[in-house]
VEXSESE-198287 format. One record per residue: residue number from 1; chain; x, y, z of N, C-alpha, C, O, CB in turn. Coordinates in Angstrom, 2 decimals. Atoms other than C-alpha are relative to their C-alpha. Glycine has a CB too. Example, Ala and Ser with C-alpha at 12.3 -4.5 7.8 and 13.67 -1.06 7.14 Angstrom:
% residues 2
zase  vofi  n_x  n_y  n_z  ca_x  ca_y  ca_z  c_x  c_y  c_z  o_x  o_y  o_z  cb_x  cb_y  cb_z
1  A  0.89  -1.19  0.00  12.30  -4.50  7.80  0.90  1.20  0.00  1.94  1.18  0.66  -0.99  0.03  1.25
2  A  -0.82  -1.19  -0.06  13.67  -1.06  7.14  -0.77  1.09  0.73  -0.26  2.20  0.90  0.41  0.46  -1.42
***
This chain:
% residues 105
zase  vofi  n_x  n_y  n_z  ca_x  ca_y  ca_z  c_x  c_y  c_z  o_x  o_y  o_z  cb_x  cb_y  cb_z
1  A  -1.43  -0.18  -0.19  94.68  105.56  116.36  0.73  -1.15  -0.70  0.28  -2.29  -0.79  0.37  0.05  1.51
2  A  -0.99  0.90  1.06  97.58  103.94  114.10  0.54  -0.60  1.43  0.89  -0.03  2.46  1.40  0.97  -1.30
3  A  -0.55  1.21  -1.05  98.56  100.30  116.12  1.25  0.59  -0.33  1.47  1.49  -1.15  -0.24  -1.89  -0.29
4  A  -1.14  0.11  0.11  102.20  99.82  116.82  0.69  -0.69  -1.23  1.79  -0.26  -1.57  0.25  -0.46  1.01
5  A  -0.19  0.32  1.13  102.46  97.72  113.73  -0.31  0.79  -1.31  0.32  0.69  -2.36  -0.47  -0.96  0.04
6  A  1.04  -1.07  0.96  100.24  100.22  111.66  1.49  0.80  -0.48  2.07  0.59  -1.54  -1.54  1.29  1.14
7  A  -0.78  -1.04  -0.37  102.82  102.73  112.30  1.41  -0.61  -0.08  2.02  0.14  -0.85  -0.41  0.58  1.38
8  A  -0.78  0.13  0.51  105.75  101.11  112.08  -0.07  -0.61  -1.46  0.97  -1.21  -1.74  0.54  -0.43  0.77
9  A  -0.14  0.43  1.44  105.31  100.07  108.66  -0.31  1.67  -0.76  0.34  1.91  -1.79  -1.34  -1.46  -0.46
10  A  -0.05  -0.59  0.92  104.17  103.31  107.46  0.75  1.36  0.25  0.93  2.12  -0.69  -1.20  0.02  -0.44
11  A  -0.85  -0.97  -0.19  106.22  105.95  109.19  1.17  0.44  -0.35  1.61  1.57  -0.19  0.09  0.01  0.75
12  A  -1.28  -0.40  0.96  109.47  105.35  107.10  -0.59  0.68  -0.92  0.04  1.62  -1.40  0.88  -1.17  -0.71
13  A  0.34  -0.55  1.56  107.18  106.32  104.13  -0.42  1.30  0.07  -0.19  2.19  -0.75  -1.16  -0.79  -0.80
14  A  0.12  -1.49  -0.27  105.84  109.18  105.78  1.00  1.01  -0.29  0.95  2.01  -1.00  -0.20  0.16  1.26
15  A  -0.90  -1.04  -0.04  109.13  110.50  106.57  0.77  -0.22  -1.04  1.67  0.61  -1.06  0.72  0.14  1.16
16  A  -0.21  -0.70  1.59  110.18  110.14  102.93  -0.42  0.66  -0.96  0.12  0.77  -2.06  0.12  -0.46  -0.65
17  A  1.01  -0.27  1.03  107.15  111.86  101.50  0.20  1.69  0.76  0.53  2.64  0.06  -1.83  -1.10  0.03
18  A  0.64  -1.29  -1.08  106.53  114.95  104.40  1.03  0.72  -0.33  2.19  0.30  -0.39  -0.22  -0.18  1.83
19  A  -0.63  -0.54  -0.13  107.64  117.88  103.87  0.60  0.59  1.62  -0.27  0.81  2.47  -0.43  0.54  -0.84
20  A  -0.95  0.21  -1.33  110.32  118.45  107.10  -0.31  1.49  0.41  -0.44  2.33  -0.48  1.91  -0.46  -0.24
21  A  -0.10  -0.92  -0.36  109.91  121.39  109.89  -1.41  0.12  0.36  -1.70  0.05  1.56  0.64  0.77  -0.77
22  A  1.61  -0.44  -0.66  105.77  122.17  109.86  -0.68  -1.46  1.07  -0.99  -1.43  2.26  -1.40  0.31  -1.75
23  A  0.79  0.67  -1.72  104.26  118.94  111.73  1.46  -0.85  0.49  2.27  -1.52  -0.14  -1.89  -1.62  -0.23
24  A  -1.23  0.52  -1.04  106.80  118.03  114.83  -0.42  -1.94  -0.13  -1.40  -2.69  -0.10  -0.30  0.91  2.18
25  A  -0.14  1.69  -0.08  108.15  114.32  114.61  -0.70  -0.26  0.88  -1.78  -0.66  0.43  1.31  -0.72  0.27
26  A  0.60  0.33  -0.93  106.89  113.74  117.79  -1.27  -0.46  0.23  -1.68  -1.44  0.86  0.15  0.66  0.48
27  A  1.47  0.11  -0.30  103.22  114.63  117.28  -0.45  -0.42  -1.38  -1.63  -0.26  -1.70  -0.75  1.43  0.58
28  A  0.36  0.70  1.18  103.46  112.85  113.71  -1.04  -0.49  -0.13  -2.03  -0.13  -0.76  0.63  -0.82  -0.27
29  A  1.04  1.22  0.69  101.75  109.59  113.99  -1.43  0.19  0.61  -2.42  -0.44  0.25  0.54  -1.74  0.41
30  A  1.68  -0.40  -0.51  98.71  111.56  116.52  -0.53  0.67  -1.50  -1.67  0.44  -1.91  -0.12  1.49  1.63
31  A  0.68  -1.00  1.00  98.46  114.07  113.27  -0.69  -1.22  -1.39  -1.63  -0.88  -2.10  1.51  1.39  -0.71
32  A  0.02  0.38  0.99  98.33  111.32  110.77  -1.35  -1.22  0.44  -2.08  -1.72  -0.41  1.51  -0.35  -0.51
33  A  1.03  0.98  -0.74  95.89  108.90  113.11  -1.53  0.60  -0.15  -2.58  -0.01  -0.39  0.41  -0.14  1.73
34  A  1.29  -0.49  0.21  93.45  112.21  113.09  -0.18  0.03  -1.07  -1.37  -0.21  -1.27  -0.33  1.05  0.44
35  A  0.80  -0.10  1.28  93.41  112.63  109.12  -0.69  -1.37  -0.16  -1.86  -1.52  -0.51  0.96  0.35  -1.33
36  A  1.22  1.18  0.65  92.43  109.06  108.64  -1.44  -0.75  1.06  -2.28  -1.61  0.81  1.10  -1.57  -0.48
37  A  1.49  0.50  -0.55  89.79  108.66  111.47  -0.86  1.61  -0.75  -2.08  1.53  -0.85  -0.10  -0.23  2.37
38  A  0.80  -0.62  0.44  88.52  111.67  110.00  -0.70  -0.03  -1.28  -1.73  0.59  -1.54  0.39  0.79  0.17
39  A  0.44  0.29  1.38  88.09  110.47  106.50  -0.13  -1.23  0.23  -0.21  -1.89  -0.80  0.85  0.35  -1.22
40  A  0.65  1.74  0.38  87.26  106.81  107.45  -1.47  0.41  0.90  -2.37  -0.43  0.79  1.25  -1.88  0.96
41  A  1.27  -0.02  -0.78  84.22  108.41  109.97  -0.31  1.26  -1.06  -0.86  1.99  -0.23  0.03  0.25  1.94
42  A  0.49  -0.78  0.76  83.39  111.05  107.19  -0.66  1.26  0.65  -1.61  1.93  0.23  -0.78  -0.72  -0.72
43  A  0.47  -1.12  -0.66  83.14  113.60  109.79  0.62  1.43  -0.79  1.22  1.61  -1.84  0.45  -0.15  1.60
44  A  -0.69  -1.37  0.06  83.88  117.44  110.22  1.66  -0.02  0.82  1.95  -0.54  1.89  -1.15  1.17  0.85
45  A  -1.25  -0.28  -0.85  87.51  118.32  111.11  -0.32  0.12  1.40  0.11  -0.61  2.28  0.73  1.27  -0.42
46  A  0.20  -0.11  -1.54  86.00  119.77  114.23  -0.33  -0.99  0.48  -0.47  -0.85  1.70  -0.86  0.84  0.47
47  A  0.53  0.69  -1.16  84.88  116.79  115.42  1.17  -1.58  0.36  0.95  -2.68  0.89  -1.85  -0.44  -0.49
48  A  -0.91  1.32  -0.47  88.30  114.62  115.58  0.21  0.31  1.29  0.41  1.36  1.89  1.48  -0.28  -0.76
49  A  -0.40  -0.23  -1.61  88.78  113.43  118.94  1.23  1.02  0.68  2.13  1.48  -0.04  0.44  -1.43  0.47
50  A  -0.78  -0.78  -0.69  90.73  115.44  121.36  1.28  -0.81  0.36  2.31  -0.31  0.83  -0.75  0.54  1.14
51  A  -0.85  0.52  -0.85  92.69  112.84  122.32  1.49  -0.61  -1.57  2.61  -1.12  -1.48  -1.09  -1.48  1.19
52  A  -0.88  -0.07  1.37  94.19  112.76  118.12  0.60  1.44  -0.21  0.93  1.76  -1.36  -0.97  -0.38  -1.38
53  A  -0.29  -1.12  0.29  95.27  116.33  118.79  -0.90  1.20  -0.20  -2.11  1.12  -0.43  0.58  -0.20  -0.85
54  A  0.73  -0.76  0.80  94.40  119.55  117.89  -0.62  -0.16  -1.69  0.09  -0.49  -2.64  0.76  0.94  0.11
55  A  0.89  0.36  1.23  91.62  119.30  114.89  0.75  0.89  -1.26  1.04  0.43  -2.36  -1.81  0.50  0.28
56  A  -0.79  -0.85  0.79  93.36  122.33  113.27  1.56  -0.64  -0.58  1.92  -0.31  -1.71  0.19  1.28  0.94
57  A  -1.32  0.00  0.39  96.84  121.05  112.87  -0.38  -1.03  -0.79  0.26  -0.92  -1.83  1.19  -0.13  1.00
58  A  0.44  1.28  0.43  95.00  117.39  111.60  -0.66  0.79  -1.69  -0.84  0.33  -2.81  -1.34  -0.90  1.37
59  A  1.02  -0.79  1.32  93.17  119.96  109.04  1.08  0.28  -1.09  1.34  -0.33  -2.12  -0.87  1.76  0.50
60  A  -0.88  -0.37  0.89  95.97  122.36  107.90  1.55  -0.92  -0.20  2.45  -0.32  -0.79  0.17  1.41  0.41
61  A  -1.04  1.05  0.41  98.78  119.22  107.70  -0.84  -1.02  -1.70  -0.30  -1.38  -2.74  0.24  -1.27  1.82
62  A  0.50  0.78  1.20  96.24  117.31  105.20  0.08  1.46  -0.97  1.04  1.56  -1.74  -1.78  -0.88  0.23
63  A  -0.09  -0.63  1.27  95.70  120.18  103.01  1.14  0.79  0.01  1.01  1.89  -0.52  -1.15  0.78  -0.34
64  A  -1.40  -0.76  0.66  99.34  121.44  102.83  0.67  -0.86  -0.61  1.44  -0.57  -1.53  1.04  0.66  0.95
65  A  -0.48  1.33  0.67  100.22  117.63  102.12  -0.82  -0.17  -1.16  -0.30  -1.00  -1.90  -0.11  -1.32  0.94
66  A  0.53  0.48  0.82  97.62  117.51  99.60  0.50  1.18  -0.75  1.07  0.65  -1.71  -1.34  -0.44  0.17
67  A  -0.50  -1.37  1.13  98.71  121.10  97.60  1.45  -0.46  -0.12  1.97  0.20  -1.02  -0.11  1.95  0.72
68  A  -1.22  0.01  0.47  102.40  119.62  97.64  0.17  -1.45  -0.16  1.15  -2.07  0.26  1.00  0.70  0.85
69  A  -0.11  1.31  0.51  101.71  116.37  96.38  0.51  -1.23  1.13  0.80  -2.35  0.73  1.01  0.15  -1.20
70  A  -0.48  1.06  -1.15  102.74  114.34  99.63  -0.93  -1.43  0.04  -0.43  -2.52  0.32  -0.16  0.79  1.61
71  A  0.40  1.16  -0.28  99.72  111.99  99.57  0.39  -0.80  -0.92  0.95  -1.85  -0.61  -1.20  -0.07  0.21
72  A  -0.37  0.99  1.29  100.21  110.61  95.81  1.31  -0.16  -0.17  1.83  -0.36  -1.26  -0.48  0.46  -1.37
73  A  -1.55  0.39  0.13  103.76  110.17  96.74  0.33  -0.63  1.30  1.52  -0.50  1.61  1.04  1.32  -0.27
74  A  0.28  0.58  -0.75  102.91  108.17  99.80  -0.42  -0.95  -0.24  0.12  -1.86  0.39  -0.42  0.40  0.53
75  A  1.10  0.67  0.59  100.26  106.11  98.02  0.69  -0.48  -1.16  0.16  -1.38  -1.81  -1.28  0.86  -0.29
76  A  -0.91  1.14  1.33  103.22  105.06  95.11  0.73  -0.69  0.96  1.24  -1.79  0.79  1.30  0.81  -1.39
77  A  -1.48  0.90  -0.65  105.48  104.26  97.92  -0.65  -1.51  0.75  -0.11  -2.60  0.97  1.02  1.20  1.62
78  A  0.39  1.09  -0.60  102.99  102.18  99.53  -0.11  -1.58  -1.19  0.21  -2.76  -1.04  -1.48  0.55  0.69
79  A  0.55  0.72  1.39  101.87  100.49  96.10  1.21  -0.51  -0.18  0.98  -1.50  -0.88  -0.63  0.90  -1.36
80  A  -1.42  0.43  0.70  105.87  99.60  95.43  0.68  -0.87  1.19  1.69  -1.57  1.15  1.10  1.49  -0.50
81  A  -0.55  0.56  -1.13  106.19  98.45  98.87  -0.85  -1.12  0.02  -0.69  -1.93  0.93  0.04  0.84  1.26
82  A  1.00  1.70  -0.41  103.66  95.47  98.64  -0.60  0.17  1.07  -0.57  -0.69  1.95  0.86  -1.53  0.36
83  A  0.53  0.29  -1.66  101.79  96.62  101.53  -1.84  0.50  -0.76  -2.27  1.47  -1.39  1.04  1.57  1.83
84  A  1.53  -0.08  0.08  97.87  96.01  101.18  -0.92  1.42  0.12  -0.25  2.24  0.74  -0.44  -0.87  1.11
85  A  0.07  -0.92  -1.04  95.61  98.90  101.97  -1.44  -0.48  -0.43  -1.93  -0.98  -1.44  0.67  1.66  0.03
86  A  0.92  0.49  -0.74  92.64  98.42  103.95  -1.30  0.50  -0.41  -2.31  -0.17  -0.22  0.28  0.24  1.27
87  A  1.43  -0.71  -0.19  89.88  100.91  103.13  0.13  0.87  -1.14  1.07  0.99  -1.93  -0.31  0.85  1.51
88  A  0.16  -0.29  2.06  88.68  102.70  99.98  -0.97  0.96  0.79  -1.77  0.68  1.68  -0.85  -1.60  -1.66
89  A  0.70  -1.16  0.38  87.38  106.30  99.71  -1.39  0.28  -0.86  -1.25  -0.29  -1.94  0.87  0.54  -0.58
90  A  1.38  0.19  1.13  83.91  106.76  97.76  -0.71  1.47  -0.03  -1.72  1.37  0.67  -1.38  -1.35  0.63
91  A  0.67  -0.99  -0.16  82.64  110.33  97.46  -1.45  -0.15  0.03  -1.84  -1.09  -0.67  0.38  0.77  -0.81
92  A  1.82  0.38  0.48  78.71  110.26  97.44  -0.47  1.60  0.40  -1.62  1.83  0.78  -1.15  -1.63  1.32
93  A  0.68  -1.38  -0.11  78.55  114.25  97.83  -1.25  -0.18  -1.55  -1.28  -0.75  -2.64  1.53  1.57  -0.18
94  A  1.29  -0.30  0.61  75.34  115.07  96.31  -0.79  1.50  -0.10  -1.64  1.71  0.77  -0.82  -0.84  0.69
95  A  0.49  -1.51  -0.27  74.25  118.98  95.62  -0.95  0.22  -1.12  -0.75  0.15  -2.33  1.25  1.20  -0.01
96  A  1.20  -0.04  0.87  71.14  119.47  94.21  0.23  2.05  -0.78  0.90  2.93  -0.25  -1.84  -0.43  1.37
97  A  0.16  -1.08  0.31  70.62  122.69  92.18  -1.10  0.83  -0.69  -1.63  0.39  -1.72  0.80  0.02  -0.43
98  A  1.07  -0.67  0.41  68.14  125.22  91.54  -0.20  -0.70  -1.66  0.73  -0.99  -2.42  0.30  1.75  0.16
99  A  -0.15  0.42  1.68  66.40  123.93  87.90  0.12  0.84  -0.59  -0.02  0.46  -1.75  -0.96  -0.62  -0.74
100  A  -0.28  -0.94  0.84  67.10  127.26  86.50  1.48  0.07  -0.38  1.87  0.60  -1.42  -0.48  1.16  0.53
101  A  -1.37  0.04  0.05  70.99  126.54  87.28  0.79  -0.58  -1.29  1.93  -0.38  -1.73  0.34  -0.71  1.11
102  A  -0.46  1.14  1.26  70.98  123.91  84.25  -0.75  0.62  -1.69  -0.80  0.14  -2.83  -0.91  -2.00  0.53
103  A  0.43  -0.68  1.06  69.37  126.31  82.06  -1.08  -0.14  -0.49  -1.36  0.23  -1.63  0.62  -0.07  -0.81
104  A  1.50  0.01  0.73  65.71  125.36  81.93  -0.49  1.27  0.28  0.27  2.06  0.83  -1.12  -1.16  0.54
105  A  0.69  -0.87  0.44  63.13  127.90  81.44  -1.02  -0.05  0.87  -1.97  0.72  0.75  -0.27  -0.08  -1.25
***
């Protein structure tokens, strides 16, 4: 969960980036607490706590913010605002594929 400091520093930027009407002010900073414990514990949606909301709204809020450009217009405001950020993304998906997939013989 986003501290009281956490959160006030980044909730102006939120609410200059978000598009207005789909997630309620109210249950903002729970929706925005579950996307990033869910991508800093590299879990499944289903398994953000209960107590960050429904997993669904934590799901379809990231990917409607990510199809309308909200994060990389979050992520300039932070970058222009001088504010540090803490933790770094690293994909390490790995999918192996049949050796016929790559066109051997």
């Amino acid at each position: 969960m986003l501290t009281d400091a956490q959160w006030a520093m980044l909730e102006p930027l939120v609410e200059q980036c978000r598009p207005k009407g789909k997630t309620p002010r109210n249950d903002l900073r729970r929706t925005v607490s579950a996307i990033l414990w869910r991508h800093e514990n590299g879990a499944k949606w289903r398994a953000v706590p209960a107590e960050l909301g429904p997993w669904w709204r934590a799901a379809q809020t990231f990917i409607r913010w990510a199809r309308l450009g909200v994060w990389e217009r979050l992520l300039n405001l932070v970058r222009e605002g001088g504010i540090q950020l803490g933790m770094t993304f690293l994909d390490g998906t790995n999918v192996r594929a049949h050796q016929k997939a790559a066109g051997a013989h």
